[in-house]
C-alpha positions in Angstrom: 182.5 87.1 47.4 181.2 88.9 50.3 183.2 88.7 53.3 182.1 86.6 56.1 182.2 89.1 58.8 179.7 91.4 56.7 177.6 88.3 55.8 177.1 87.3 59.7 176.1 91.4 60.5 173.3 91.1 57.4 171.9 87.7 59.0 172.2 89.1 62.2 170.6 92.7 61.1 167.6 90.3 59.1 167.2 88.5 62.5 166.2 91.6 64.3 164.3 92.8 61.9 162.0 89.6 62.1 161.8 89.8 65.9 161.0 93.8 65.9 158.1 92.1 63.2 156.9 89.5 65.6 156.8 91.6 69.0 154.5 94.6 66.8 152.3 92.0 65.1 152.3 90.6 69.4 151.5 93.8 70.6 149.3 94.4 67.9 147.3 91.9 68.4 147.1 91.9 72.3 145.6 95.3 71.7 143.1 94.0 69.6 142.1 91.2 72.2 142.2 93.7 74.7 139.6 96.1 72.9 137.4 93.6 71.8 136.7 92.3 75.3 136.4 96.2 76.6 134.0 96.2 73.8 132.1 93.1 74.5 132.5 93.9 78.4 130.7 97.1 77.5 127.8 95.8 75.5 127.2 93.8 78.0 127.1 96.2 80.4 125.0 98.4 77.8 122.3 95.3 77.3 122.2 94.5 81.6 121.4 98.6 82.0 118.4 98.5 79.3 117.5 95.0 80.8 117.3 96.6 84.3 115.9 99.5 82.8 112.8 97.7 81.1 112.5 95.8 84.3 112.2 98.7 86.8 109.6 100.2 84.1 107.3 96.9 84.3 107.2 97.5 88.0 106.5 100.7 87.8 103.5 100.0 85.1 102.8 97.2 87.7 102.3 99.7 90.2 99.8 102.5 88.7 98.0 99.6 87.6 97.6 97.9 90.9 96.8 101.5 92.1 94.1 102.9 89.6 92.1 99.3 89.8 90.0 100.9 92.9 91.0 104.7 94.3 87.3 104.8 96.8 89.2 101.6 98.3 92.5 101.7 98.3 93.3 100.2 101.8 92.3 96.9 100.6 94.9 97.7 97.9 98.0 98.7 99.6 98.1 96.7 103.0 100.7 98.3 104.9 100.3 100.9 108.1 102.4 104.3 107.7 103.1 106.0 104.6 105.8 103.8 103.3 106.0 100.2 102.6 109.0 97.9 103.8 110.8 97.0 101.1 109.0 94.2 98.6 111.2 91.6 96.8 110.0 90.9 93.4 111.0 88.3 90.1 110.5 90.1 87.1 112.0 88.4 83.5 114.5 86.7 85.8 115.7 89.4 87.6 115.9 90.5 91.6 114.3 93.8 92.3 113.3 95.5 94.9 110.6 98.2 95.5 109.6 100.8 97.8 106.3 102.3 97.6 105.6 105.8 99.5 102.1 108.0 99.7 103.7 111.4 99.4 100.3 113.1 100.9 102.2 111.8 103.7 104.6 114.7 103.3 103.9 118.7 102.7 103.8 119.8 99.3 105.9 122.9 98.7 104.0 123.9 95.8 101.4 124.6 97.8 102.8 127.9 98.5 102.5 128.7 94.5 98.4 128.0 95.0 95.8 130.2 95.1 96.5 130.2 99.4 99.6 130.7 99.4 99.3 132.6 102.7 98.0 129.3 104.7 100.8 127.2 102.7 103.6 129.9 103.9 102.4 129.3 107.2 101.8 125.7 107.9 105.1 125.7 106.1 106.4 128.1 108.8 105.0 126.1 111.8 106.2 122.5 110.4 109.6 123.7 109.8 109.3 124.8 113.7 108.3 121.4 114.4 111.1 119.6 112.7 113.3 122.4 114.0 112.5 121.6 117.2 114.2 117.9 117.6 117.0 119.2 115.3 120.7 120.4 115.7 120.2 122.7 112.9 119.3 126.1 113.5 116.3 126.2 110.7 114.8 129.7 110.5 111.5 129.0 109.5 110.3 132.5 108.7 113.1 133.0 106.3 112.8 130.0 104.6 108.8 129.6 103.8 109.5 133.4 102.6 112.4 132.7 100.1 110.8 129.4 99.1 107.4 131.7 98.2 109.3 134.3 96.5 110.8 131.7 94.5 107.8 131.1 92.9 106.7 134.8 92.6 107.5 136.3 88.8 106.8 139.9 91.0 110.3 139.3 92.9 113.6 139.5 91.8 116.4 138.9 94.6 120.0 139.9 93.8 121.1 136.7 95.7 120.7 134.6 92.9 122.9 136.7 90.2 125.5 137.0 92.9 126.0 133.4 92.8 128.4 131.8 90.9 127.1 131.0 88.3 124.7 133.2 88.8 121.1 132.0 88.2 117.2 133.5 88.8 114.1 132.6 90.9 112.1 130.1 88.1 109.1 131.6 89.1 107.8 128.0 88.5 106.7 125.4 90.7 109.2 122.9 91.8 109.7 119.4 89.3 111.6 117.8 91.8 112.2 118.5 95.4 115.9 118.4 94.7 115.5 121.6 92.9 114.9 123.0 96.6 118.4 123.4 96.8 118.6 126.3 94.9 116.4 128.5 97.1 118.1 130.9 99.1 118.9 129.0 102.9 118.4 125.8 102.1 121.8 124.6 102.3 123.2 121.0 102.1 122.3 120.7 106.4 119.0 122.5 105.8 117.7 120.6 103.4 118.9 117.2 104.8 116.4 118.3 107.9 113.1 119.0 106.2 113.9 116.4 102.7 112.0 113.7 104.3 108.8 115.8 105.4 108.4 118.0 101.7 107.2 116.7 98.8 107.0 118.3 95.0 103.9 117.9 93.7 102.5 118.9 90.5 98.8 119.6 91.3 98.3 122.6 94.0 96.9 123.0 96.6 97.2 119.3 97.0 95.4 117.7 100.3 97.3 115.2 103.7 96.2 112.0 103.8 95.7 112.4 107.7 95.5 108.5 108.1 98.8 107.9 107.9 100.7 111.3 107.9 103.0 111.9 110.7 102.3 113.8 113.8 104.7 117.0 113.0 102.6 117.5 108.9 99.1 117.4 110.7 100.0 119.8 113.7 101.6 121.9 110.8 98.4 121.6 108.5 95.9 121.8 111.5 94.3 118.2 111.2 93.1 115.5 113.3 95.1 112.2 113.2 92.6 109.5 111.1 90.3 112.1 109.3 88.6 111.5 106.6 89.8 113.1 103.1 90.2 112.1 99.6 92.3 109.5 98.3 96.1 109.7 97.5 96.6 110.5 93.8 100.7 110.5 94.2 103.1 108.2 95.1 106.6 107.4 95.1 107.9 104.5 94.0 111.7 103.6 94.5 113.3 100.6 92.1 116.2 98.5 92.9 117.7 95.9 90.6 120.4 93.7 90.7 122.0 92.8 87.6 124.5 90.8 89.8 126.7 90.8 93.1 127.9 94.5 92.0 125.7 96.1 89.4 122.7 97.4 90.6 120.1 99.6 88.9 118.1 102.3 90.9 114.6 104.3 89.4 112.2 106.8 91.7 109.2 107.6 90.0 106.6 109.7 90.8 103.5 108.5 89.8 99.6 110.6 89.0 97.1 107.5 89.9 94.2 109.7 88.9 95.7 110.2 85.6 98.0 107.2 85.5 100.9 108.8 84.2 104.2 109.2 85.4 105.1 112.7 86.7 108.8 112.1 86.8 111.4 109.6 86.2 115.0 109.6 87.7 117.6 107.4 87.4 118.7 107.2 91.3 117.5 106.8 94.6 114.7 108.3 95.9 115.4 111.0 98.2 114.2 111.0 102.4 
């Protein structure tokens, strides 16, 4: 027979064993729980993001609707005075949104300068930089920065400034997609580019005309034109999207949207810009 000293150290050795067992299988299975809720957590945030998503697209097919049903009579359509709307609450499949809706032949299309008169656009582009200059605490140097900005689009330049960046990069020689892309042009730094944002716009079509109904004073000194004139209608707007998906999730969209061809010129996934 065993002794009882070596029989107490087996039960006692057996008895550890079983609770080493039970705190692994614990462990193991509090990890589980712990990735199956990260999981679910996660689809759910998956499922709320394509829910806003779907929702922010609706009001923007809303909008190019609303705004193609009549372009000769558009002021009966968008009932607001200045170039931007306050912002418009709206239920859409349950949700809370809110939208923003902004003529951006309000603003001064840079790829104007890319046109056929690129001369005039370089310097109305030159005198409203002045103008915006002129109530600002930056020192803007408009001269400089209508040339770079037209150079940018010239394939006939090639400025060493660019490839002594890091990383280096080139002039696109291309109009501008977004006006964030603005950034890359030689002098218009983070302050620079905070200044004039709000008065620029980048528009596909060029030259591209003001609505001088509701533009501001500064864009129709810079593009020569009486306050109220008659022109065309707008054919692009803005349209900024905000959706709650609850107290802290929110979901943002700015579009740019072609009325005349009722497309959408570009989508981004954040807050419209100026």
């Amino acid at each position: 027979m065993k002794p009882a000293a070596h029989r107490n150290t087996q039960r006692g050795v057996a008895l550890i064993t079983a609770m080493l067992v039970v705190v692994l299988a614990t462990v193991a299975a509090v990890a589980m729980t712990s990735r199956q809720m990260i999981d679910v957590r996660r689809s759910g945030n998956v499922l709320g993001h394509d829910q806003a998503m779907q929702v922010a697209l609706g009001a923007e097919g809303l909008a190019l609707r609303l705004l193609a049903q009549d372009r000769d009579s558009r002021d009966d359509i968008i009932p607001w005075e200045g170039c931007r709307t306050p912002p418009v609450p709206l239920d859409l499949e349950g949700m809370q949104l809110s939208v923003v809706l902004e003529d951006l032949h309000c603003r001064f299309n840079v790829n104007n300068l890319s046109g056929d008169d690129a001369e005039t656009a370089q310097a109305q582009l030159v005198r409203l930089i002045e103008e915006v200059g002129a109530e600002s605490e930056v020192r803007l140097d408009a001269e400089t920065l209508a040339q770079a900005l037209r150079d940018w689009f010239d394939p006939e330049t090639d400025d060493a400034y660019y490839r002594a960046q890091m990383p280096s990069y080139l002039e696109a020689n291309a109009r501008l997609r977004s006006l964030s892309e603005l950034r890359l042009v030689r002098g218009f730094d983070a302050e620079t580019y905070a200044v004039l944002a709000p008065w620029l716009a980048a528009l596909p079509a060029a030259p591209t005309q003001i609505n001088a109904r509701l533009a501001p004073e500064p864009v129709l000194a810079a593009v020569d034109m009486q306050a109220g004139a008659d022109g065309p209608p707008s054919d692009y707007f803005r349209l900024d999207v905000l959706v709650w998906l609850d107290e802290q999730r929110r979901f943002r969209l700015c579009s740019t949207l072609d009325v005349e061809n009722r497309r959408v010129v570009l989508r981004e996934q954040r807050a419209c810009e100026g």
